[in-house]
C-alpha positions as CSV (number, residue, x, y, z in Angstrom):
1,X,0.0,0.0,0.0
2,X,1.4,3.4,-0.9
3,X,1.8,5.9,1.2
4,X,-0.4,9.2,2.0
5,X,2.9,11.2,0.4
6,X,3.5,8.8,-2.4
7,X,0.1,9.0,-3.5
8,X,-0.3,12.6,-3.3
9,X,3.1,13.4,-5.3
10,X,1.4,11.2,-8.0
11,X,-1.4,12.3,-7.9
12,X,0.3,16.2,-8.6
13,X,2.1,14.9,-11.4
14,X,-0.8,13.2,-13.1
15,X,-2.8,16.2,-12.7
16,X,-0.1,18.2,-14.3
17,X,0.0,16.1,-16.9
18,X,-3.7,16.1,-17.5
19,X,-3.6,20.0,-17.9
20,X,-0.6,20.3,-19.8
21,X,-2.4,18.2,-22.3
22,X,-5.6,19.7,-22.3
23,X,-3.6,23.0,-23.4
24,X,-4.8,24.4,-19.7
């Protein structure tokens, strides 16, 4: 199980990468 920290850093990054491709 990852932890609270792991997930969240993760979680940042796949966001970013969500709105770098929407053009956002």
């Amino acid at each position: 199980m990852a932890s609270p920290v792991f997930r969240n850093v993760i979680g940042r990054a796949f966001s970013l990468g969500l709105w770098k491709d929407l053009g956002l």
